[in-house]
N, CA and C atoms as a LAMMPS dump frame, in Angstrom:
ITEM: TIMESTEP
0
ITEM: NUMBER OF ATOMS
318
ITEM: BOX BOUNDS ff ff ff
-5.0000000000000000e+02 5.0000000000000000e+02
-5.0000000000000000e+02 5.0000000000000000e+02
-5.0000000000000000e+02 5.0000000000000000e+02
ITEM: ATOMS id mol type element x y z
1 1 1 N -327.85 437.947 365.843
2 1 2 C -327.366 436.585 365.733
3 1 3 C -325.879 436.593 365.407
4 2 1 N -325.143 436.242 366.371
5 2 2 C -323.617 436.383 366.162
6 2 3 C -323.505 435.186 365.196
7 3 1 N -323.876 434.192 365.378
8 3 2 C -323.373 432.832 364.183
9 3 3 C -323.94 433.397 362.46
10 4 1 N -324.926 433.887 362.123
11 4 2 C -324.861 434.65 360.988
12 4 3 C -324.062 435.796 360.613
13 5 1 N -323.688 436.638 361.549
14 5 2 C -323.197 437.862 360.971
15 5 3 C -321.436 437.226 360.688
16 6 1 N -320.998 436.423 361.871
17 6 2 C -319.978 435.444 360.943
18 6 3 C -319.873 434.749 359.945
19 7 1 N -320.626 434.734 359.936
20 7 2 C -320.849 433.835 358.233
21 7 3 C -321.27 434.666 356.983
22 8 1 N -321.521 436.029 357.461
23 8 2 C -321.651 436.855 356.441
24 8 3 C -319.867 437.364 356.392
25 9 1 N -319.55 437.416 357.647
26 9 2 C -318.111 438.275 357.468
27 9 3 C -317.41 437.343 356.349
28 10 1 N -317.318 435.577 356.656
29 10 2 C -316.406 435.166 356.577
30 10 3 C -317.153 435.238 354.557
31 11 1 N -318.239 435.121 353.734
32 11 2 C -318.507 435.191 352.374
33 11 3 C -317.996 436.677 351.987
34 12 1 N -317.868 437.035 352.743
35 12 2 C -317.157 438.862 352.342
36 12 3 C -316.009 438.57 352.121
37 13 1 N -315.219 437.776 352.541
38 13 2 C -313.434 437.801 352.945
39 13 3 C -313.16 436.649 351.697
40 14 1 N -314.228 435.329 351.492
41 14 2 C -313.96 434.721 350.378
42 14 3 C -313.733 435.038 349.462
43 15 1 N -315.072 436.352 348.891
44 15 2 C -315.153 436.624 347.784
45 15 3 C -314.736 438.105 347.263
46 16 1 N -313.89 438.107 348.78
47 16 2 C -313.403 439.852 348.254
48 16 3 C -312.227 439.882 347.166
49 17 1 N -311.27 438.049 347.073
50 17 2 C -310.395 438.25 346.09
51 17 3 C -311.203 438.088 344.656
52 18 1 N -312.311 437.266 344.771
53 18 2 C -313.194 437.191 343.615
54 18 3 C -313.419 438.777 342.838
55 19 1 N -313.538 439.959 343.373
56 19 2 C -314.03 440.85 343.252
57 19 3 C -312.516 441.284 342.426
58 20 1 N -311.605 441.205 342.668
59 20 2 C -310.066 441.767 342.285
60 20 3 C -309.601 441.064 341.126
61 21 1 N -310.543 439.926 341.159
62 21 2 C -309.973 439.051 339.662
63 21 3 C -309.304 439.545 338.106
64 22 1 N -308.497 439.535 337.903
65 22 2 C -307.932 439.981 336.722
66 22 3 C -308.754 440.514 335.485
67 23 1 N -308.485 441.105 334.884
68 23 2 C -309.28 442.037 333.696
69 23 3 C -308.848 441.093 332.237
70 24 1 N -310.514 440.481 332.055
71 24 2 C -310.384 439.074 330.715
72 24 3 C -309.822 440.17 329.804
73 25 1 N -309.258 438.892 328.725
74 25 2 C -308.642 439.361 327.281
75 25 3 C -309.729 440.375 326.55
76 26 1 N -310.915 440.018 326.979
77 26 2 C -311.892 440.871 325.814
78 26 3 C -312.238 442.211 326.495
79 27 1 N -311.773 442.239 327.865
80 27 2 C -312.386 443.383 328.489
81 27 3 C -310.957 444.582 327.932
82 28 1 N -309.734 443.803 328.238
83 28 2 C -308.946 444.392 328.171
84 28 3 C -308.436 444.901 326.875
85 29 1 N -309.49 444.474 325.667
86 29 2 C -309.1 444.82 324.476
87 29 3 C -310.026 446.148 324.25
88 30 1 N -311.236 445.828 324.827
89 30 2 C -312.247 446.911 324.795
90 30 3 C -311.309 448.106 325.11
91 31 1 N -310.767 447.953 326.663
92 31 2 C -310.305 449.459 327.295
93 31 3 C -309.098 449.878 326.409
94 32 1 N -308.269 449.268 325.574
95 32 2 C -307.558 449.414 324.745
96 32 3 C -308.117 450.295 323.567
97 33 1 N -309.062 449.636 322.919
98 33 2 C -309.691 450.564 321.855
99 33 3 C -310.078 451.916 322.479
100 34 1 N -310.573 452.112 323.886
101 34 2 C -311.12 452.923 324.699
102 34 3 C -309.758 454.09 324.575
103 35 1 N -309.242 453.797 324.991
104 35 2 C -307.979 454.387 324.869
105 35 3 C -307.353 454.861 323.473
106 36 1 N -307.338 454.368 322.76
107 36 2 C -306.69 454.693 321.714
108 36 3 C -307.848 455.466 320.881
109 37 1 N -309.26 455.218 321.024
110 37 2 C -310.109 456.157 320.376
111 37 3 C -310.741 457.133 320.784
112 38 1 N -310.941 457.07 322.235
113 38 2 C -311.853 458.054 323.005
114 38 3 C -311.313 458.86 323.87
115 39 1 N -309.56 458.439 324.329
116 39 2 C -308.746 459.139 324.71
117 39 3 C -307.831 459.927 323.753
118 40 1 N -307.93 459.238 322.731
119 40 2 C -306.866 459.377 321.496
120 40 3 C -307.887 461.08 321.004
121 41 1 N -309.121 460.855 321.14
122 41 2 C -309.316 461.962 320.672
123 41 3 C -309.445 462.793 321.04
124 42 1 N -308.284 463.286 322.284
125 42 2 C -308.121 464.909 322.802
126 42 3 C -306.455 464.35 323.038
127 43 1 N -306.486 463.284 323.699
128 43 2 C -304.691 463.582 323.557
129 43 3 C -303.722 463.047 322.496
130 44 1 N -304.702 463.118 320.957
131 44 2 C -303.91 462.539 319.914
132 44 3 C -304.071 461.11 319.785
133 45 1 N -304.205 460.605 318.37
134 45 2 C -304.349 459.013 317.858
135 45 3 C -303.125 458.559 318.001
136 46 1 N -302.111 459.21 317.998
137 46 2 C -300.599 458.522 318.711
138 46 3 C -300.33 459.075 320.323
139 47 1 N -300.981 459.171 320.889
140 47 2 C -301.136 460.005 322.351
141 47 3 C -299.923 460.865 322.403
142 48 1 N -300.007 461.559 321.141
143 48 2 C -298.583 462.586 321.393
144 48 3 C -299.159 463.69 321.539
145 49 1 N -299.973 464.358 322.241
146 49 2 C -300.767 465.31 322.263
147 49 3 C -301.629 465.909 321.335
148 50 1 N -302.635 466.912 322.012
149 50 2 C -303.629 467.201 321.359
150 50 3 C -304.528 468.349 322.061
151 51 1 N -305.496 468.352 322.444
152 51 2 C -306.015 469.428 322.781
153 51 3 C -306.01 469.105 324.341
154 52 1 N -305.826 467.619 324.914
155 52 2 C -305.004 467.493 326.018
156 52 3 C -303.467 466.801 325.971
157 53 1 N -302.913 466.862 327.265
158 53 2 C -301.244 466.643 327.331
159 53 3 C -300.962 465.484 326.868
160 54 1 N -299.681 464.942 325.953
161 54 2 C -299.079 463.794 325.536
162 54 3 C -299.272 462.785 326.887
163 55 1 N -299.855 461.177 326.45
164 55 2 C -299.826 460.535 327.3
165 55 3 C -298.502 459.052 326.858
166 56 1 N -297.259 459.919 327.18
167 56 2 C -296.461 459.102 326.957
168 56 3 C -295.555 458.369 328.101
169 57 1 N -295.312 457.574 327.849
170 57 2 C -294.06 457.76 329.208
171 57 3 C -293.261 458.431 329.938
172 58 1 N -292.827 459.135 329.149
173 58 2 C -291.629 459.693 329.416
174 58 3 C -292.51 461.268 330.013
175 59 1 N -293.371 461.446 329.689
176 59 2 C -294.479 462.778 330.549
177 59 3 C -295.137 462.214 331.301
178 60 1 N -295.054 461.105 331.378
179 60 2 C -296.15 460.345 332.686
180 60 3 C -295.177 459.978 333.906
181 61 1 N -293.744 459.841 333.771
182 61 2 C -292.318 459.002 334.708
183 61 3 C -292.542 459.686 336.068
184 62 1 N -293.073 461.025 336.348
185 62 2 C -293.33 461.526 337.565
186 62 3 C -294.277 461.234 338.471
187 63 1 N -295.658 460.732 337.894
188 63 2 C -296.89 460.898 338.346
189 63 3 C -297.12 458.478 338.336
190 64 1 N -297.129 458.636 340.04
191 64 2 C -297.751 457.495 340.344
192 64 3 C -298.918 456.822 339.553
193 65 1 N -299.02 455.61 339.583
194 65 2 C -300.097 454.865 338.749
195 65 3 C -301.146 455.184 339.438
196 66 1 N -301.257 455.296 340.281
197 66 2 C -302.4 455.474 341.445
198 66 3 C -302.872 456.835 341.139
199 67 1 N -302.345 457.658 340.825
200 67 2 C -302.11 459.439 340.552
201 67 3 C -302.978 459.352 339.233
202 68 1 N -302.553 458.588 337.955
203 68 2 C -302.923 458.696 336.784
204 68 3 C -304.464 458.092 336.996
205 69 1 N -304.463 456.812 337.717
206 69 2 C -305.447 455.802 337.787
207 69 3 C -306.595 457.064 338.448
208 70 1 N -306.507 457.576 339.071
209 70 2 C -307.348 458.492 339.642
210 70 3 C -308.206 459.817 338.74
211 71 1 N -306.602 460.482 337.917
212 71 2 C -307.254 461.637 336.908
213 71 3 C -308.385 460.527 335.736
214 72 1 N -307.931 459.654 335.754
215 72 2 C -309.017 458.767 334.662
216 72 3 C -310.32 458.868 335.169
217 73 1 N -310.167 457.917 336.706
218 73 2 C -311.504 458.286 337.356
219 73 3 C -312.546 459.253 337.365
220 74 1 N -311.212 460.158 337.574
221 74 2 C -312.234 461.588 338.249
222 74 3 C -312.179 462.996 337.132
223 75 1 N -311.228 462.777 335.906
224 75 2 C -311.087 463.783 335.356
225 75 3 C -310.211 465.154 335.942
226 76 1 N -310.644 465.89 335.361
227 76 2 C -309.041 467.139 336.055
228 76 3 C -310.335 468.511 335.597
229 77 1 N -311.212 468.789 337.045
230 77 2 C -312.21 470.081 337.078
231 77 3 C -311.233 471.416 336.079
232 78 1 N -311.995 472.366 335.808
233 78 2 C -311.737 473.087 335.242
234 78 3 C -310.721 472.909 333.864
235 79 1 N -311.261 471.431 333.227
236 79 2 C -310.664 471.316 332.108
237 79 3 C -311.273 470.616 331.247
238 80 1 N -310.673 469.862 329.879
239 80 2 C -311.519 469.376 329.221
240 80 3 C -311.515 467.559 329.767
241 81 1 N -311.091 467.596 330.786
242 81 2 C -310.834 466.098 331.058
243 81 3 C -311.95 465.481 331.848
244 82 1 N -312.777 464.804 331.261
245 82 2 C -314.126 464.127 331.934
246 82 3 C -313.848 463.198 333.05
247 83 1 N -314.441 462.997 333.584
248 83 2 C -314.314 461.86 334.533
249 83 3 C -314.943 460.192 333.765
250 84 1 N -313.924 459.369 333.901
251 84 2 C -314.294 458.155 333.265
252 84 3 C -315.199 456.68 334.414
253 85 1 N -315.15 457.887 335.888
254 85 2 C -315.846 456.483 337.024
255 85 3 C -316.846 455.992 336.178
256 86 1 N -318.327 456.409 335.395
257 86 2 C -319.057 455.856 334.721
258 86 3 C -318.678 454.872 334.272
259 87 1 N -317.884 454.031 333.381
260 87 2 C -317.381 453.74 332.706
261 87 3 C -316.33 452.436 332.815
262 88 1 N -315.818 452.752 334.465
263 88 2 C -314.475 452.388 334.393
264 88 3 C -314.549 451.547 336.094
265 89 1 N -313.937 450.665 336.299
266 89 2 C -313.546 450.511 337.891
267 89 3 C -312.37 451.003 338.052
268 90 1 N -312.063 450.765 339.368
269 90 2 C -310.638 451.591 339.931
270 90 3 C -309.496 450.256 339.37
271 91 1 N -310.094 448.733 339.14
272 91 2 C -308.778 448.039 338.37
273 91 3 C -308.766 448.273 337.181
274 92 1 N -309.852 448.512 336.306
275 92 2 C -309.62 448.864 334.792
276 92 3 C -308.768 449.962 334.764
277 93 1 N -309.008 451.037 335.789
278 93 2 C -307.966 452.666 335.573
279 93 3 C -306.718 452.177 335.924
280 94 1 N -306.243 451.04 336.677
281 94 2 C -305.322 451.072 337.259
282 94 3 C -304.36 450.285 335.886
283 95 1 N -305.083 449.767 335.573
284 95 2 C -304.79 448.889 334.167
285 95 3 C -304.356 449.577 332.957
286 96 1 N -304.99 450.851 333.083
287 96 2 C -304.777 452.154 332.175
288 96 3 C -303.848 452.681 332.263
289 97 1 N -303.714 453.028 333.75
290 97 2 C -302.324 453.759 333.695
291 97 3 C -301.273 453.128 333.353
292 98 1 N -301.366 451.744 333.753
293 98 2 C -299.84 451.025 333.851
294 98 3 C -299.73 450.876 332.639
295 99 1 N -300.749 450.781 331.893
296 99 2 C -300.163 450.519 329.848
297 99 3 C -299.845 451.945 329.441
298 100 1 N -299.829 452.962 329.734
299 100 2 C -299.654 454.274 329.298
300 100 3 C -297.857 454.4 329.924
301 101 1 N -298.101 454.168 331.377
302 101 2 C -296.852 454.324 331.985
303 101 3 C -295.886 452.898 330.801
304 102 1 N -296.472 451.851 330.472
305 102 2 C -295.075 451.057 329.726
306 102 3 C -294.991 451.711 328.374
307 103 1 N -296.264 452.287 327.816
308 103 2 C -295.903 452.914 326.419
309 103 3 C -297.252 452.02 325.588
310 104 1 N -298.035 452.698 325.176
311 104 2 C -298.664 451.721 324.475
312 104 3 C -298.244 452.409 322.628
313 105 1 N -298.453 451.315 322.073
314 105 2 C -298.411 451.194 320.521
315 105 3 C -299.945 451.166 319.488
316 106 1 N -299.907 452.57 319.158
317 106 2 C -301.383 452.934 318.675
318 106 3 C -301.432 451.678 317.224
C-alpha cells in the first residue's frame, strides 16, 4: 500500500526532531553527578587525573566532541575505560563531551 507506507515515512520525519529534543534540567543534572562521581572515580574528583587521563580542557583541545562523545560510548578496549552505551544516548555523550571540552567545576 503506497498511501500507508507514506504516511509512515512522513510520522518518521515529524518525529525524528522529537527524538533530538534537548536534554531536561533534571536529566542533565543526573549526567553531571554521573560525571563528577562515576567518572570522577578513575579520572579524579577534580578530573585532574587518576588511574585514568585528566579530563580537562586543555588535554581534551585536540580530540573532537564527536571523538570524546564516542570513547564515552564505547570505552577504550584494553583499558580500564568501560563503555557507557548502557547508560547513555549518543546526545547525552555528546553533552558530555562538550561540558568537559568547556571545563566543568567539580
Amino acid at each position: 500500500m503506497p498511501g500507508l507506507r507514506y504516511f509512515a515515512i512522513v510520522l518518521l520525519l515529524m518525529f525524528a526532531g522529537t527524538l533530538r529534543a534537548d536534554i531536561s534540567p533534571t536529566r542533565q543534572q543526573a549526567l553531571m553527578d554521573l560525571l563528577l562521581q562515576d567518572c570522577g572515580a578513575c579520572h579524579g574528583m577534580t578530573l585532574k587525573g587518576g588511574l585514568g587521563p585528566a579530563l580537562l580542557p586543555g588535554r581534551l583541545a585536540g580530540y573532537s566532541r564527536d571523538f570524546i562523545a564516542q570513547t564515552i560510548l564505547q570505552g577504550r578496549p584494553g583499558t580500564p575505560m568501560p563503555p557507557w552505551r548502557p547508560f547513555l544516548t549518543n546526545e547525552e555523550a555528546r553533552w558530555l563531551a562538550a561540558r568537559l571540552q568547556q571545563g566543568v567545576k567539580p
